[in-house]
HTML snippet that shows the backbone in 3Dmol.js (N, CA, C, O; Angstrom):
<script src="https://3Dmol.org/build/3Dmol-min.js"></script>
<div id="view" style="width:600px;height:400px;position:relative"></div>
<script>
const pdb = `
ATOM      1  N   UNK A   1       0.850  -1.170   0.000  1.00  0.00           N
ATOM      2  CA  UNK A   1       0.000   0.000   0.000  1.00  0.00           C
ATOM      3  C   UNK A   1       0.899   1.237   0.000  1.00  0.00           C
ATOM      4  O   UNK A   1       1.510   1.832   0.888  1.00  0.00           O
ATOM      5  N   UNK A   2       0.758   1.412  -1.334  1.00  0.00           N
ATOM      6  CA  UNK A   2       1.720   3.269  -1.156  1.00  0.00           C
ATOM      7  C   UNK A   2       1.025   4.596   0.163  1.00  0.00           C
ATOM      8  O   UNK A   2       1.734   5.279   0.902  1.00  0.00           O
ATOM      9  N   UNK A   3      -0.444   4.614   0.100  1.00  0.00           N
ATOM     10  CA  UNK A   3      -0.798   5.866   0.174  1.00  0.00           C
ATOM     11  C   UNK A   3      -1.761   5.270   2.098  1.00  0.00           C
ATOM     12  O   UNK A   3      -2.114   4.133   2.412  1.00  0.00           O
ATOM     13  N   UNK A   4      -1.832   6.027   2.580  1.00  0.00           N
ATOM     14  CA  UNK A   4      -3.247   5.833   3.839  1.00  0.00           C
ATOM     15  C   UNK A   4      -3.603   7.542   3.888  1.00  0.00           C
ATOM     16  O   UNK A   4      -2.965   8.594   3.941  1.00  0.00           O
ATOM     17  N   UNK A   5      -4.969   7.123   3.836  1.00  0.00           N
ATOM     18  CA  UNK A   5      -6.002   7.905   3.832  1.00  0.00           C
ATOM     19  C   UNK A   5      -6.828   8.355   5.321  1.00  0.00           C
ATOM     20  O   UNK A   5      -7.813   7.659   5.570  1.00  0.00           O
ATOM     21  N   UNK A   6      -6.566   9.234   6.115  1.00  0.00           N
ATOM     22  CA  UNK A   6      -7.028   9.290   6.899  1.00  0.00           C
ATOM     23  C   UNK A   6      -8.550  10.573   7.281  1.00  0.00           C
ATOM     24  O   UNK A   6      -8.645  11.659   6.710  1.00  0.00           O
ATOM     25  N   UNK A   7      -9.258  10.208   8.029  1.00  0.00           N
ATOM     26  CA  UNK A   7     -10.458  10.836   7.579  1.00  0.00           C
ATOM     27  C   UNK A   7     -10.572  10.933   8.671  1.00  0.00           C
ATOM     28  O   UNK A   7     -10.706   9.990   9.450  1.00  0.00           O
ATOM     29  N   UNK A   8     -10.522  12.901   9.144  1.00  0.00           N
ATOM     30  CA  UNK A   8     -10.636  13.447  10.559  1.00  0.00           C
ATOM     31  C   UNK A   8     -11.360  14.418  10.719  1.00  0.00           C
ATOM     32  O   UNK A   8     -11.587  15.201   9.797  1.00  0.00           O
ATOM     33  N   UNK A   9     -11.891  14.563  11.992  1.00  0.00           N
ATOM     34  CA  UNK A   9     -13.213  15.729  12.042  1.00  0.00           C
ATOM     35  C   UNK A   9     -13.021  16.372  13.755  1.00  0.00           C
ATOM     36  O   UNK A   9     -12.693  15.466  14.521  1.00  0.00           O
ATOM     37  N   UNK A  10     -13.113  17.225  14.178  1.00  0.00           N
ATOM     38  CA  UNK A  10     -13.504  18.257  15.213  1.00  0.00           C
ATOM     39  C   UNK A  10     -14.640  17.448  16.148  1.00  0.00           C
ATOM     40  O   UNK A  10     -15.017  16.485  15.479  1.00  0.00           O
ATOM     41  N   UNK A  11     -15.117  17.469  17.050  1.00  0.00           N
ATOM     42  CA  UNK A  11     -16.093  16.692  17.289  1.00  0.00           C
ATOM     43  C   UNK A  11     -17.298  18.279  17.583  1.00  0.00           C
ATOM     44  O   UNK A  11     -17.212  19.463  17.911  1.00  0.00           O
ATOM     45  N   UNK A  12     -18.242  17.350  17.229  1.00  0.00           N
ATOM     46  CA  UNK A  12     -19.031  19.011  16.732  1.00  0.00           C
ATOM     47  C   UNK A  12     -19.097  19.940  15.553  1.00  0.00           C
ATOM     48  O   UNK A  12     -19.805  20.916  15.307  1.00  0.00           O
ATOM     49  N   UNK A  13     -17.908  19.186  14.749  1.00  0.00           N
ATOM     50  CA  UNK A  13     -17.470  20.231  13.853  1.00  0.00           C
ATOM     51  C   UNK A  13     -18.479  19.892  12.295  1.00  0.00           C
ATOM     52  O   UNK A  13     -18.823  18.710  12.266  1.00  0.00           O
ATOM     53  N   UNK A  14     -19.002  20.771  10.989  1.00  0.00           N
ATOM     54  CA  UNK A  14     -19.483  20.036   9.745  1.00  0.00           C
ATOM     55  C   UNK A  14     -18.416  19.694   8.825  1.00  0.00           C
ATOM     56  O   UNK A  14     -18.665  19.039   7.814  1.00  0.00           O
ATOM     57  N   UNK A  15     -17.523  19.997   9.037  1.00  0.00           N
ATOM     58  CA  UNK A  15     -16.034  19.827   7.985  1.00  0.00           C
ATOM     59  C   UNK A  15     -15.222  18.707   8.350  1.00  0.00           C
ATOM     60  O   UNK A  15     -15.046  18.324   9.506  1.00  0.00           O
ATOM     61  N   UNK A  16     -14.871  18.339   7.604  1.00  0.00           N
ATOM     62  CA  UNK A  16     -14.732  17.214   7.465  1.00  0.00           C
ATOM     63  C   UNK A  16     -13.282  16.913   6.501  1.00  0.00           C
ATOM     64  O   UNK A  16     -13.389  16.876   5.276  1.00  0.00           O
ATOM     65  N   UNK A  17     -11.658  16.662   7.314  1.00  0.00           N
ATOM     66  CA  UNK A  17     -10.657  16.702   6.176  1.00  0.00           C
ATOM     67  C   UNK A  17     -10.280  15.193   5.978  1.00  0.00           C
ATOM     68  O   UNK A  17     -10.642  14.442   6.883  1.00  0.00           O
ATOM     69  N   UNK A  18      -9.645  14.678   4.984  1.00  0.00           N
ATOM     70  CA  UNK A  18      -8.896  13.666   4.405  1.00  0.00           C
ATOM     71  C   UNK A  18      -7.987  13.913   4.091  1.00  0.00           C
ATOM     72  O   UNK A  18      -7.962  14.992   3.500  1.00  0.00           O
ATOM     73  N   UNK A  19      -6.780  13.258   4.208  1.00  0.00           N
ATOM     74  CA  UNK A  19      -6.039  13.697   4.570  1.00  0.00           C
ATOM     75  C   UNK A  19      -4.668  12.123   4.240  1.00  0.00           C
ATOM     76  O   UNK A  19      -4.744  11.007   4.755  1.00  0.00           O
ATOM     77  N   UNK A  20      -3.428  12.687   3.119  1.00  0.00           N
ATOM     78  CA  UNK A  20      -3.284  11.712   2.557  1.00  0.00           C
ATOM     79  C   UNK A  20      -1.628  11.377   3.340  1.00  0.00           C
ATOM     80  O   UNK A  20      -0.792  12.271   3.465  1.00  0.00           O
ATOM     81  N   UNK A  21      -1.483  10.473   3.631  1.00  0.00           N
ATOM     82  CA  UNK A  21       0.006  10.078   3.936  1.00  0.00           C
ATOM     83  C   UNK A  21       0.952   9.005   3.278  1.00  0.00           C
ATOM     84  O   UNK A  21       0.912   7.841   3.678  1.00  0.00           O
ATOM     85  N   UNK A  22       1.629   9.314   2.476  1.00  0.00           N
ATOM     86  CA  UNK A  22       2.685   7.962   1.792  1.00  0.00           C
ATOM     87  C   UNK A  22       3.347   7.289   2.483  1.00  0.00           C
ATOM     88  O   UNK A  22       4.255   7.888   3.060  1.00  0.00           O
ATOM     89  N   UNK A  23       3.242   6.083   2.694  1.00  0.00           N
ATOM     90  CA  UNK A  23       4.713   5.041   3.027  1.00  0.00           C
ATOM     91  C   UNK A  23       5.917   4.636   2.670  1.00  0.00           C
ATOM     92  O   UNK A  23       6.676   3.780   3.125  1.00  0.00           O
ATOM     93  N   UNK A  24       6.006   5.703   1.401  1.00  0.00           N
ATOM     94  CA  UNK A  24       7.292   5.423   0.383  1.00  0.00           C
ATOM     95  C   UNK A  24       7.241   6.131  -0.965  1.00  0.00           C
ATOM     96  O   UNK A  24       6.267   6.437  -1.654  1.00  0.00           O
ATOM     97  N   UNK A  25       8.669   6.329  -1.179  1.00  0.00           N
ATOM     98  CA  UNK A  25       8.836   7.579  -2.384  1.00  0.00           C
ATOM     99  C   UNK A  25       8.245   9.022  -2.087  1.00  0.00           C
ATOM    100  O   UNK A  25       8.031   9.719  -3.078  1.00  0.00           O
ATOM    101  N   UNK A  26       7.953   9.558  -0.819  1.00  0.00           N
ATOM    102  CA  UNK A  26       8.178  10.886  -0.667  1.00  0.00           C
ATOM    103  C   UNK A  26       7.089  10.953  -0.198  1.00  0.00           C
ATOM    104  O   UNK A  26       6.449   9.909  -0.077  1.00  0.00           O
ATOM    105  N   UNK A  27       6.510  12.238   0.231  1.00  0.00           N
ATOM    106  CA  UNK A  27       5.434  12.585   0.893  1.00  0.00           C
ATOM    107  C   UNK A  27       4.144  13.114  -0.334  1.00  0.00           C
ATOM    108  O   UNK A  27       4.320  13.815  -1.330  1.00  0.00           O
ATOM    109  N   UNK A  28       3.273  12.694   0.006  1.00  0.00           N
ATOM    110  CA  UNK A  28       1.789  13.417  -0.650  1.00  0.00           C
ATOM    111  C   UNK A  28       1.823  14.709  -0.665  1.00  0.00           C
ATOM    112  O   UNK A  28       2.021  15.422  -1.648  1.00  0.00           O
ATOM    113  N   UNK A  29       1.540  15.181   0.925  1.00  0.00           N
ATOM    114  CA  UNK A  29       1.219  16.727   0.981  1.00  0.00           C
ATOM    115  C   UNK A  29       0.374  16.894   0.506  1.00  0.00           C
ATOM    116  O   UNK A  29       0.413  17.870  -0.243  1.00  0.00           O
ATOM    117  N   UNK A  30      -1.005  16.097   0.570  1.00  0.00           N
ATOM    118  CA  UNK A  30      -2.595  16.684   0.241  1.00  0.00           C
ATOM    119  C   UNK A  30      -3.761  16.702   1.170  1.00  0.00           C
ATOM    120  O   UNK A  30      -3.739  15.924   2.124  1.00  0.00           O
ATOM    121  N   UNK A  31      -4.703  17.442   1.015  1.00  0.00           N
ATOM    122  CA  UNK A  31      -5.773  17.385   1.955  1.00  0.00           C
ATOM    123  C   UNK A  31      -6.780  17.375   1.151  1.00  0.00           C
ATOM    124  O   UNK A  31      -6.544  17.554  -0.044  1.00  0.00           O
ATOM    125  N   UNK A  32      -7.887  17.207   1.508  1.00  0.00           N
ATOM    126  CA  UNK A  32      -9.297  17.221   0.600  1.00  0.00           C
ATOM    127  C   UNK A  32     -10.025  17.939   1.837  1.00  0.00           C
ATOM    128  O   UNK A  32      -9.667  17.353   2.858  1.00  0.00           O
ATOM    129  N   UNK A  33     -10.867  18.933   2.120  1.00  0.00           N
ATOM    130  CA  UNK A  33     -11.866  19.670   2.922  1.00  0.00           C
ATOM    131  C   UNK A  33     -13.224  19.103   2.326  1.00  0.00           C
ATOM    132  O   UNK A  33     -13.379  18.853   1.131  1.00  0.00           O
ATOM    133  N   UNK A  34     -14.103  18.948   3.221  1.00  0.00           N
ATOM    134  CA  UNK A  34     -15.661  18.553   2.785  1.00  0.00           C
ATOM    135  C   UNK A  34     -16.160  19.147   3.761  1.00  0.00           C
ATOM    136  O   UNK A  34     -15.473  19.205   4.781  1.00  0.00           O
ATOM    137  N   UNK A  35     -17.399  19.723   3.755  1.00  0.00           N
ATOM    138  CA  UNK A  35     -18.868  19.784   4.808  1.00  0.00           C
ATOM    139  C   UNK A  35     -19.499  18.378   4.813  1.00  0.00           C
ATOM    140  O   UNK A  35     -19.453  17.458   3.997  1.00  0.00           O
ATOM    141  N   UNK A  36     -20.222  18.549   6.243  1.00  0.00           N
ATOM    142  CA  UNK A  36     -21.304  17.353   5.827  1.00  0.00           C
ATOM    143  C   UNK A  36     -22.424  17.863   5.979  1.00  0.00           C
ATOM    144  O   UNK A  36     -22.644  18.434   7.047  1.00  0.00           O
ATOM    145  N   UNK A  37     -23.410  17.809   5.008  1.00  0.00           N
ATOM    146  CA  UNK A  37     -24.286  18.228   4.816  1.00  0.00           C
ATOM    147  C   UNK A  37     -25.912  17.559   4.899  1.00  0.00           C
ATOM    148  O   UNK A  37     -25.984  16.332   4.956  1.00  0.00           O
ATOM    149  N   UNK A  38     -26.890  18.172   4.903  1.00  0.00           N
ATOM    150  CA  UNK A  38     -28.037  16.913   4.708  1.00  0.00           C
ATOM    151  C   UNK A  38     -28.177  16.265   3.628  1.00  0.00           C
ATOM    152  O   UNK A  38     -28.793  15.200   3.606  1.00  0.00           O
ATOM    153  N   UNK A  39     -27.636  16.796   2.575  1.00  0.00           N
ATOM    154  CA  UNK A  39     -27.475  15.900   1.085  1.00  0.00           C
ATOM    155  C   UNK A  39     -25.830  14.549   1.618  1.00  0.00           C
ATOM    156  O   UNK A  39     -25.507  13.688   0.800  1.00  0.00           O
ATOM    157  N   UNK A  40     -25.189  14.645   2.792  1.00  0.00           N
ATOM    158  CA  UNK A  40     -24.109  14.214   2.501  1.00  0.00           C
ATOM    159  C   UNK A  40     -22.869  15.034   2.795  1.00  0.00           C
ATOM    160  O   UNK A  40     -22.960  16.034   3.507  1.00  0.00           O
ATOM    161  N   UNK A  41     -21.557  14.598   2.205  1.00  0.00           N
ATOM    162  CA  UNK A  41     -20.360  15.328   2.474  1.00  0.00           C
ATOM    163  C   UNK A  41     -20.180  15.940   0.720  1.00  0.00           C
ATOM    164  O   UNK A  41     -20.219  15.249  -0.298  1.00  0.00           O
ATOM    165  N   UNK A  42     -19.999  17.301   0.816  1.00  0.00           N
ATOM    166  CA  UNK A  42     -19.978  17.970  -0.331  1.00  0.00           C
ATOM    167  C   UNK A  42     -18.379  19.144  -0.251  1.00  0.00           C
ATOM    168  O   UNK A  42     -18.037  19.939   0.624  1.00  0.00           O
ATOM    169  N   UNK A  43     -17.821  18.821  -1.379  1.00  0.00           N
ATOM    170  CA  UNK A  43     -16.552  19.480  -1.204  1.00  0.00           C
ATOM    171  C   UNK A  43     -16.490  20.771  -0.923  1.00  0.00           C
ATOM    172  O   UNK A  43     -17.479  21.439  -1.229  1.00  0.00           O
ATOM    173  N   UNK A  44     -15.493  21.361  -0.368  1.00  0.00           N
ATOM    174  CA  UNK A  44     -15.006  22.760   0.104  1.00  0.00           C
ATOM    175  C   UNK A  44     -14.271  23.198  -0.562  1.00  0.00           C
ATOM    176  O   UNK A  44     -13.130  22.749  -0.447  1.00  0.00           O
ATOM    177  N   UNK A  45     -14.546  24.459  -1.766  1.00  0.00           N
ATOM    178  CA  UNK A  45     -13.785  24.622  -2.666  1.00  0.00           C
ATOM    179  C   UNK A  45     -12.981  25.572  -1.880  1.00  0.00           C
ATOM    180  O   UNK A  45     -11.867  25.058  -1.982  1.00  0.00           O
ATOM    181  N   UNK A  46     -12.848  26.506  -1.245  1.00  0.00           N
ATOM    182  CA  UNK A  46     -11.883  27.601  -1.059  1.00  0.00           C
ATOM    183  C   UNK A  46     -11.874  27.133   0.368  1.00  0.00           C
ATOM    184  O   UNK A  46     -12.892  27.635   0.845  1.00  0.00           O
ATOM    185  N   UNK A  47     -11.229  26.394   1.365  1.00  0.00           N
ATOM    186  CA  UNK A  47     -11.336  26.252   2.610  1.00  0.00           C
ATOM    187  C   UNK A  47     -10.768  26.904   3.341  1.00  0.00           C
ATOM    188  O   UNK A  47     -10.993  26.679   4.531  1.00  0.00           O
ATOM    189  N   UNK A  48      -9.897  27.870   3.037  1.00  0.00           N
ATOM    190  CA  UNK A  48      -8.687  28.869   3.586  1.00  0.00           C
ATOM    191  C   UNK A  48      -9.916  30.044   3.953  1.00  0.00           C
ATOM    192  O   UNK A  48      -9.420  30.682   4.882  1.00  0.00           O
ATOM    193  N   UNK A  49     -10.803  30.420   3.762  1.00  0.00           N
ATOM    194  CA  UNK A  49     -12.397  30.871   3.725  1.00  0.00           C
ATOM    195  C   UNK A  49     -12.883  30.523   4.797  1.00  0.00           C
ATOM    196  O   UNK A  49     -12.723  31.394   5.652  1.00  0.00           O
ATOM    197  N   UNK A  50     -13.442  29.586   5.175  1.00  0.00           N
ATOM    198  CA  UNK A  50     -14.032  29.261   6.098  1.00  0.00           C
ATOM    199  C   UNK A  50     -13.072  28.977   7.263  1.00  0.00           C
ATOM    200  O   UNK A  50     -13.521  28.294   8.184  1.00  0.00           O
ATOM    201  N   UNK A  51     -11.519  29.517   7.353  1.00  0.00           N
ATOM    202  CA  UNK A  51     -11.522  29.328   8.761  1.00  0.00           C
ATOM    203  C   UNK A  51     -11.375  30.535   9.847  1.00  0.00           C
ATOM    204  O   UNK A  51     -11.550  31.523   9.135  1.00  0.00           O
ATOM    205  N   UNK A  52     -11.221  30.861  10.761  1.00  0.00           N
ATOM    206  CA  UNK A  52     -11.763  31.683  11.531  1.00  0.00           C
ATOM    207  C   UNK A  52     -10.725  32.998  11.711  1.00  0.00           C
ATOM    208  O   UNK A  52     -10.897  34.174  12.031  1.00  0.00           O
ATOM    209  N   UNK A  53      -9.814  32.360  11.419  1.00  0.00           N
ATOM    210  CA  UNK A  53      -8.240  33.720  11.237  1.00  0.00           C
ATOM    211  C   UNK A  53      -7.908  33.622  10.018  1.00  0.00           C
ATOM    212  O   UNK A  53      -6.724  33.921   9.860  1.00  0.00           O
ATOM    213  N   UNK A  54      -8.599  33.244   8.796  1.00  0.00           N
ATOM    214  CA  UNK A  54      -8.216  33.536   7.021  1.00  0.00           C
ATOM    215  C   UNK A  54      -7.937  34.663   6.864  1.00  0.00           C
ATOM    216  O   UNK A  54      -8.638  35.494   7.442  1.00  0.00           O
ATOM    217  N   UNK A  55      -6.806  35.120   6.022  1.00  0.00           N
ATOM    218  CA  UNK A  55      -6.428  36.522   5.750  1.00  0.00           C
ATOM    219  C   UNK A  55      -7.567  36.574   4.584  1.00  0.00           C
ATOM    220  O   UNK A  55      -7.891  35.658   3.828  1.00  0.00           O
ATOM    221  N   UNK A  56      -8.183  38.154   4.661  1.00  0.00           N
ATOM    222  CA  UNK A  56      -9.354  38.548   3.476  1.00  0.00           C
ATOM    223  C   UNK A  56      -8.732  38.604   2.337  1.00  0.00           C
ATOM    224  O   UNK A  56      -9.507  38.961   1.450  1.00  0.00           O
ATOM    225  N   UNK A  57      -7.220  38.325   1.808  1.00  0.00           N
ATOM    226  CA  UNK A  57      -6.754  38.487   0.723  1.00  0.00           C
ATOM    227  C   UNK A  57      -6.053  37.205   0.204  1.00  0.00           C
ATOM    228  O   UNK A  57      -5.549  36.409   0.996  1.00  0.00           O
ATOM    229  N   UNK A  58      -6.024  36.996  -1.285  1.00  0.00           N
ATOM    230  CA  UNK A  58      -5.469  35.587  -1.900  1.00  0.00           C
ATOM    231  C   UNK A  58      -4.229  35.513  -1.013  1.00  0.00           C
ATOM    232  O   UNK A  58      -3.811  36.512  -0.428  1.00  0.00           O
ATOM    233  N   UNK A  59      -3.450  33.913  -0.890  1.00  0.00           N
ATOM    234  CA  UNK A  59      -2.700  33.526  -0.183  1.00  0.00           C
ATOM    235  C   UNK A  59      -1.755  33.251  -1.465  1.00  0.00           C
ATOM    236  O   UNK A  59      -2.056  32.235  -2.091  1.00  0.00           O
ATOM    237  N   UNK A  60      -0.653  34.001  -1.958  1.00  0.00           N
ATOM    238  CA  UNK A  60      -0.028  33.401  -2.716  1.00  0.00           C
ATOM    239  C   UNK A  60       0.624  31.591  -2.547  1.00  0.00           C
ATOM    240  O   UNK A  60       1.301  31.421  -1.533  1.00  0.00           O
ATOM    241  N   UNK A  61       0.453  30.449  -3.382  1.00  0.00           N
ATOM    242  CA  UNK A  61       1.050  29.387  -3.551  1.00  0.00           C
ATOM    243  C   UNK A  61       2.197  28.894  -4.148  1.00  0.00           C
ATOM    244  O   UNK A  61       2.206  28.916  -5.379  1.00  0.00           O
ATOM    245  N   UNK A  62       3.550  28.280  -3.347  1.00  0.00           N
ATOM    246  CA  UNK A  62       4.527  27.953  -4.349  1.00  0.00           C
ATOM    247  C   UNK A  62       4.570  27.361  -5.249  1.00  0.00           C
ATOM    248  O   UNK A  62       3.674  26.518  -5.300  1.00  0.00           O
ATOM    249  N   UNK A  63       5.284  27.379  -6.141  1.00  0.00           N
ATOM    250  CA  UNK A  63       5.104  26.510  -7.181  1.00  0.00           C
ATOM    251  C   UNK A  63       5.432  24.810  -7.060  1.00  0.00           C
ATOM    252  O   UNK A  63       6.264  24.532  -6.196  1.00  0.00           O
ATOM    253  N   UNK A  64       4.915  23.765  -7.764  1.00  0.00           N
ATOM    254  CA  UNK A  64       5.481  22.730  -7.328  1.00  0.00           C
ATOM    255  C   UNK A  64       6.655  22.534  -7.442  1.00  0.00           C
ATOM    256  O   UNK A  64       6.996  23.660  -7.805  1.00  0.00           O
ATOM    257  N   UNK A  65       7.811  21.797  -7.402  1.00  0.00           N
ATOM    258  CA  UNK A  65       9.038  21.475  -7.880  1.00  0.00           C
ATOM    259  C   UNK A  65       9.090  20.563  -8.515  1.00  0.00           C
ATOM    260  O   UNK A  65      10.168  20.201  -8.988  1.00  0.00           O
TER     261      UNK A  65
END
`;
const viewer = $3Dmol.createViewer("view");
viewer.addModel(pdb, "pdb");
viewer.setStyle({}, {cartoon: {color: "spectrum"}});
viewer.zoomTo();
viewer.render();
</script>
């Protein structure tokens, strides 16, 4: 198994992250954000947004290497 997938939540909380870890050949470095909703868990497109100290302005991103 290259990859584990771990799936963590706040208790109380509607968000919902996944959250990826490699066992070999380097690190992932990914997250997936979801709500859970009454339809279900529905993705979080801008999640840097919804958290409670987000700067009101774009967050510049590095580039990959």
């Amino acid at each position: 198994m290259d990859t584990v997938l771990y799936f963590e939540n706040d208790a109380g909380s509607r968000y919902r992250i996944i959250r990826s870890v490699k066992n070999r050949f380097g690190a992932a470095n990914e997250l997936g954000v979801f709500a859970m909703t009454e339809a279900g868990l529905k993705e979080v497109k801008n999640p840097l947004r919804h958290l409670p100290l987000a700067p009101r302005r774009p967050v510049p991103v590095p580039p990959s290497p």
